[in-house]
ZAPA-987027 format. One record per atom (N, C-alpha, C): x, y, z; residue number from 1; atom name; residue in three letters. Coordinates in steps of 0.2 Angstrom, whole numbers. Layout:
ZAPA-987027
> X, Y, Z, k, a, r
> X, Y, Z, NUM, CA, ALA;
...
end
This chain:
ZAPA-987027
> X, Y, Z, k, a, r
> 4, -6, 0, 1, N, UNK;
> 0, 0, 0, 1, CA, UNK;
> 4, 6, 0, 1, C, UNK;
> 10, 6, 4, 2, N, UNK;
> 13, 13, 4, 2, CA, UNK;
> 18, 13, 0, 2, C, UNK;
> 20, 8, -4, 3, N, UNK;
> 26, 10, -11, 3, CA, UNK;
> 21, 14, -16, 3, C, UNK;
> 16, 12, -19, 4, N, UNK;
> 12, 16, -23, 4, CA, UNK;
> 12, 25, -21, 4, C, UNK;
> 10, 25, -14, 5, N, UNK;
> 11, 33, -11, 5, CA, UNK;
> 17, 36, -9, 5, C, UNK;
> 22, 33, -10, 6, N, UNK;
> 27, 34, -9, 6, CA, UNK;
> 31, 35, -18, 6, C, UNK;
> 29, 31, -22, 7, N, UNK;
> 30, 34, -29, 7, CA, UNK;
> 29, 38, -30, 7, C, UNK;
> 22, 40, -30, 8, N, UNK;
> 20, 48, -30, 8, CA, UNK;
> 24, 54, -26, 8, C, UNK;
> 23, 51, -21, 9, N, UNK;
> 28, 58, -16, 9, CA, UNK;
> 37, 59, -17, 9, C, UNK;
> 38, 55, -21, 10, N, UNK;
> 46, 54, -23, 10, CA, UNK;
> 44, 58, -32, 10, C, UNK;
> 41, 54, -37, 11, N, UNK;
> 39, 60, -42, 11, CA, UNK;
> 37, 69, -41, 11, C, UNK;
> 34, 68, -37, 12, N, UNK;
> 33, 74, -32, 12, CA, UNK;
> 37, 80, -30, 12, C, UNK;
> 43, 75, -27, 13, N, UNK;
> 48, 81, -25, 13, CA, UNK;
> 53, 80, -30, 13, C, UNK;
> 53, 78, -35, 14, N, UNK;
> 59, 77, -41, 14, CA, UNK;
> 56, 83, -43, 14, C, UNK;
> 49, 83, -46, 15, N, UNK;
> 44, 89, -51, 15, CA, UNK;
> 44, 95, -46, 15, C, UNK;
> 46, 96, -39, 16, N, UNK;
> 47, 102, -36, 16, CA, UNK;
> 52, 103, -37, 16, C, UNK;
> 57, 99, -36, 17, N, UNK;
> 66, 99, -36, 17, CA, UNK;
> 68, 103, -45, 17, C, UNK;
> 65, 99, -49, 18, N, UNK;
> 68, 103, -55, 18, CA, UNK;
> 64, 108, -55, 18, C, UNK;
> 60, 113, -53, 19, N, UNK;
> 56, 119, -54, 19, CA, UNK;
> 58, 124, -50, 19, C, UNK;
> 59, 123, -42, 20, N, UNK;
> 61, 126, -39, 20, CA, UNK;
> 68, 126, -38, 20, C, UNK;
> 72, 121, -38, 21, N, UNK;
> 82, 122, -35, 21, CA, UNK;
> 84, 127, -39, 21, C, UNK;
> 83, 129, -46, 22, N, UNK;
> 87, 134, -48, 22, CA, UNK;
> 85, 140, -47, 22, C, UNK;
> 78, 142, -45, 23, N, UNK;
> 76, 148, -44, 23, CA, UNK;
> 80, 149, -36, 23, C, UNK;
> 82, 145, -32, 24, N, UNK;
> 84, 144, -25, 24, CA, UNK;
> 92, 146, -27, 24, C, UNK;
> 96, 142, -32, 25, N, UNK;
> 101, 144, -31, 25, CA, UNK;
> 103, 149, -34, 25, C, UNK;
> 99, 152, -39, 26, N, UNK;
> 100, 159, -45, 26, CA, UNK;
> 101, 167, -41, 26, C, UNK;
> 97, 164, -34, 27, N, UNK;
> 95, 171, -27, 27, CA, UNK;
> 101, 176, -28, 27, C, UNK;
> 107, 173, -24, 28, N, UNK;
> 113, 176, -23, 28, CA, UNK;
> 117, 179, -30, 28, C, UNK;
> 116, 177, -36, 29, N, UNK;
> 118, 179, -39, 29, CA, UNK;
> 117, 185, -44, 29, C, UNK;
> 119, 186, -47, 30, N, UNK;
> 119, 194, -51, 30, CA, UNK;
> 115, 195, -58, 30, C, UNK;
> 112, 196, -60, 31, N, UNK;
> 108, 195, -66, 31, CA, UNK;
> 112, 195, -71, 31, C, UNK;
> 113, 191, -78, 32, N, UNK;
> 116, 189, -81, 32, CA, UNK;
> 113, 196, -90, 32, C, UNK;
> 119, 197, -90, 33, N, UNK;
> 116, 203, -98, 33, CA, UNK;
> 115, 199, -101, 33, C, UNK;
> 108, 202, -107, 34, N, UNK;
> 104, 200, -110, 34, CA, UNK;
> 109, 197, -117, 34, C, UNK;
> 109, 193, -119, 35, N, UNK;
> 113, 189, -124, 35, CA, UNK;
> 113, 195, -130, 35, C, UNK;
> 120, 195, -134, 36, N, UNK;
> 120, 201, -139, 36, CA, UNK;
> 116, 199, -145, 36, C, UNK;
> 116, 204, -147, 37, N, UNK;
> 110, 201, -155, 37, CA, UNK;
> 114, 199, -160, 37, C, UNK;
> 111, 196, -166, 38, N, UNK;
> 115, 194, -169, 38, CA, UNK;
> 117, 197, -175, 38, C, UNK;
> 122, 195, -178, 39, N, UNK;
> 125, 200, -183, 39, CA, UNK;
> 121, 204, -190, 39, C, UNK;
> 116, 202, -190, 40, N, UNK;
> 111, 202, -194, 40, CA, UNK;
> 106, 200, -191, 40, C, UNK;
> 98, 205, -196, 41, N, UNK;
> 93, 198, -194, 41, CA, UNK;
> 89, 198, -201, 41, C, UNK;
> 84, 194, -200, 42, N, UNK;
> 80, 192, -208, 42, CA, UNK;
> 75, 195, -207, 42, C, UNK;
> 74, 201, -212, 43, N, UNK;
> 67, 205, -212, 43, CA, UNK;
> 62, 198, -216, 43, C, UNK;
> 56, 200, -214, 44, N, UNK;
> 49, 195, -217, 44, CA, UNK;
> 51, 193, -226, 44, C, UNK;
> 54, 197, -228, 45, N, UNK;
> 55, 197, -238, 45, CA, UNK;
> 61, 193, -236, 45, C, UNK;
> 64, 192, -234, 46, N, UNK;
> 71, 190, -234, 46, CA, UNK;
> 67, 180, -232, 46, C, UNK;
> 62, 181, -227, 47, N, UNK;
> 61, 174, -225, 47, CA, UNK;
> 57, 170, -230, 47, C, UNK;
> 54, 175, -233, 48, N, UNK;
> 49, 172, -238, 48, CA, UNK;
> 51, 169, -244, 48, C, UNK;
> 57, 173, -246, 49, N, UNK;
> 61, 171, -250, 49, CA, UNK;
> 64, 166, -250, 49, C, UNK;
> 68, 164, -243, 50, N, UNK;
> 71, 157, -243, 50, CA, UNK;
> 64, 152, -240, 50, C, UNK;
> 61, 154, -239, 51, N, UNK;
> 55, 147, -237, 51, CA, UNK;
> 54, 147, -246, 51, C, UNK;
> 52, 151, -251, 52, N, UNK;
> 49, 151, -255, 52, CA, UNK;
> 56, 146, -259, 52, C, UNK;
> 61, 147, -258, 53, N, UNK;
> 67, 143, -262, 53, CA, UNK;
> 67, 136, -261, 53, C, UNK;
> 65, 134, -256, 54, N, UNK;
> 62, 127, -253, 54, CA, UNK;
> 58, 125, -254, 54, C, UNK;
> 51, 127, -255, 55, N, UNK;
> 48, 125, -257, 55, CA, UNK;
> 45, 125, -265, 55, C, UNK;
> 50, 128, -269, 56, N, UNK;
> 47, 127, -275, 56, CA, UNK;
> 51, 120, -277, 56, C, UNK;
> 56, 121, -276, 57, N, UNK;
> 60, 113, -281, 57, CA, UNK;
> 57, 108, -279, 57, C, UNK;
> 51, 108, -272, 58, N, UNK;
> 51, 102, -267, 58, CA, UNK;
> 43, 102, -273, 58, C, UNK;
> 38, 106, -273, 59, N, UNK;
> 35, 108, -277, 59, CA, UNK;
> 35, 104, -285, 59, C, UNK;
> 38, 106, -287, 60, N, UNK;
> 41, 105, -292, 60, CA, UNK;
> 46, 97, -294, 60, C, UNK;
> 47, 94, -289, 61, N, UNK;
> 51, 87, -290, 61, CA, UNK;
> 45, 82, -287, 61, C, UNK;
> 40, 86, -285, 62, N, UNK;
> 33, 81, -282, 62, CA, UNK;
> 27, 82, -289, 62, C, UNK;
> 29, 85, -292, 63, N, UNK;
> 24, 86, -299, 63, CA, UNK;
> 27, 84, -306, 63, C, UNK;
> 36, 85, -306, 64, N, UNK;
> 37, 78, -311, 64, CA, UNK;
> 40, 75, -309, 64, C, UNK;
> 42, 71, -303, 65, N, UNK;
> 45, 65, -300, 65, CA, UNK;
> 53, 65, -304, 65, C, UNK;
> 58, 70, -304, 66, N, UNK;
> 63, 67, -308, 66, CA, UNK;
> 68, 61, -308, 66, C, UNK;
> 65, 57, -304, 67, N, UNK;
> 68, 52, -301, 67, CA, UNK;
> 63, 47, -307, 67, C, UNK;
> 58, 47, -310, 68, N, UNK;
> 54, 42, -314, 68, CA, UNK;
> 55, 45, -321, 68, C, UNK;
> 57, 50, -324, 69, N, UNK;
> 57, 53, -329, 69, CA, UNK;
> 64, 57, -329, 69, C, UNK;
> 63, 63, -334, 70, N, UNK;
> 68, 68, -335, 70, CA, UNK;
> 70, 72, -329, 70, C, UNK;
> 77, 69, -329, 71, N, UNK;
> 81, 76, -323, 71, CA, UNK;
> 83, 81, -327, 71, C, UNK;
> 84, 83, -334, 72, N, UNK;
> 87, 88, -336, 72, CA, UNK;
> 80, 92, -336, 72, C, UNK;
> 75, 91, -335, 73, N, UNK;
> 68, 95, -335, 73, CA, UNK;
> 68, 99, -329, 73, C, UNK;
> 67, 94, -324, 74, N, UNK;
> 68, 96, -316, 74, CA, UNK;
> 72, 99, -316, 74, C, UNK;
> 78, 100, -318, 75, N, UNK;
> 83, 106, -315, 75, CA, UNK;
> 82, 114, -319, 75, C, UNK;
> 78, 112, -325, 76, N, UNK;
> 77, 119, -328, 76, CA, UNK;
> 70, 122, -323, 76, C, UNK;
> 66, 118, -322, 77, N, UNK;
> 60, 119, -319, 77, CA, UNK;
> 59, 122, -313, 77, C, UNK;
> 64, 117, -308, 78, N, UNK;
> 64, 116, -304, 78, CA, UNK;
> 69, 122, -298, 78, C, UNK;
> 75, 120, -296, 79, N, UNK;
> 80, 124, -295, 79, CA, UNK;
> 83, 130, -299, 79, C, UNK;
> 81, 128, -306, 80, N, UNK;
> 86, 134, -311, 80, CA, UNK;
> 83, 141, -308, 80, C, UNK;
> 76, 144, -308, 81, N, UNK;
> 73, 148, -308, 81, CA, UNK;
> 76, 151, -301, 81, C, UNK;
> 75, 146, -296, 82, N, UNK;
> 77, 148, -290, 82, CA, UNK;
> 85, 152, -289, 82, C, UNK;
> 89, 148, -293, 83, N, UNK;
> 95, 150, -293, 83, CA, UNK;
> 98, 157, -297, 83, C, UNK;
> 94, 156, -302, 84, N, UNK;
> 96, 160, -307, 84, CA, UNK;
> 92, 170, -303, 84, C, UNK;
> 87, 168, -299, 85, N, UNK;
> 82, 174, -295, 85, CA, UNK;
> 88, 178, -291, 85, C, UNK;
> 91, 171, -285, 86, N, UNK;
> 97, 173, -282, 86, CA, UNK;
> 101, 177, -284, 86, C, UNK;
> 105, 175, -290, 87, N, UNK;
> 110, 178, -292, 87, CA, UNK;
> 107, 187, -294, 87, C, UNK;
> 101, 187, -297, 88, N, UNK;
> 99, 194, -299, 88, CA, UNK;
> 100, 198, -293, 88, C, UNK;
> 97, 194, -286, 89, N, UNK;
> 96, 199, -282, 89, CA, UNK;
> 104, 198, -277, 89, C, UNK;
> 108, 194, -280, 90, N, UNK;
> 114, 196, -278, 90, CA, UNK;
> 117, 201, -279, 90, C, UNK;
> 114, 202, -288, 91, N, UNK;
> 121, 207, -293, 91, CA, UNK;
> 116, 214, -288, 91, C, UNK;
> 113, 213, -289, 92, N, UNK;
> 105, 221, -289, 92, CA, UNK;
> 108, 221, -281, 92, C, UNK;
> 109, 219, -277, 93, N, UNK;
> 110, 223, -271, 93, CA, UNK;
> 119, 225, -269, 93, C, UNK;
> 122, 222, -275, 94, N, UNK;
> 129, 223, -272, 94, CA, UNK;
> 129, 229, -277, 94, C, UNK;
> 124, 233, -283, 95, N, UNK;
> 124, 238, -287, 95, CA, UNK;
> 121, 244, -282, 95, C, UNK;
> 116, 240, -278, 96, N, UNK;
> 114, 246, -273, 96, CA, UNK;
> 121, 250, -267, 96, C, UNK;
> 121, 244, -264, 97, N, UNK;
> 128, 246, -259, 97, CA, UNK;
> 133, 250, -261, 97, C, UNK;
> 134, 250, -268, 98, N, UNK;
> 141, 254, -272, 98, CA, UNK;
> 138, 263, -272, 98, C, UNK;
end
């Protein structure tokens, strides 16, 4: 009878122990500065662009399966566009920056 309630009261203090011990030992110390930002960020056009780069080939190699048919299709089809977009807005931003 009393191992089953004693299972729980042992789950118990483990599920207190991970939730409260650190808040317990964090007291004395000194607040830690907020982690630096990163050297860049991706505005929403920048993320659209890379989700949209992922899913067009994916897109596009599940509608003509290049693995059953033509791979030289699928890569005109499929990747080329994406790649070929990239390079534009490579050359186009590196004309703006100058």
């Amino acid at each position: 009878m009393f191992s089953g309630v004693q299972e729980i009261l042992v789950l118990v203090i483990i599920i207190l122990g991970i939730l409260f011990l650190p808040r317990i030992l964090n007291r004395g110390q000194e607040n830690r500065p907020a982690a630096a930002s990163p050297a860049f960020t991706l505005s929403g056009r920048m993320r659209l662009a890379l989700a949209a780069s992922v899913i067009w080939p994916a897109l596009i190699a599940a509608f003509l399966q290049p693995w059953k048919q033509d791979l030289i299709t699928f890569l005109y089809v499929g990747p080329g566009p994406v790649v070929v977009l990239w390079i534009v807005y490579w050359v186009i931003t590196g004309f703006k920056n100058k």
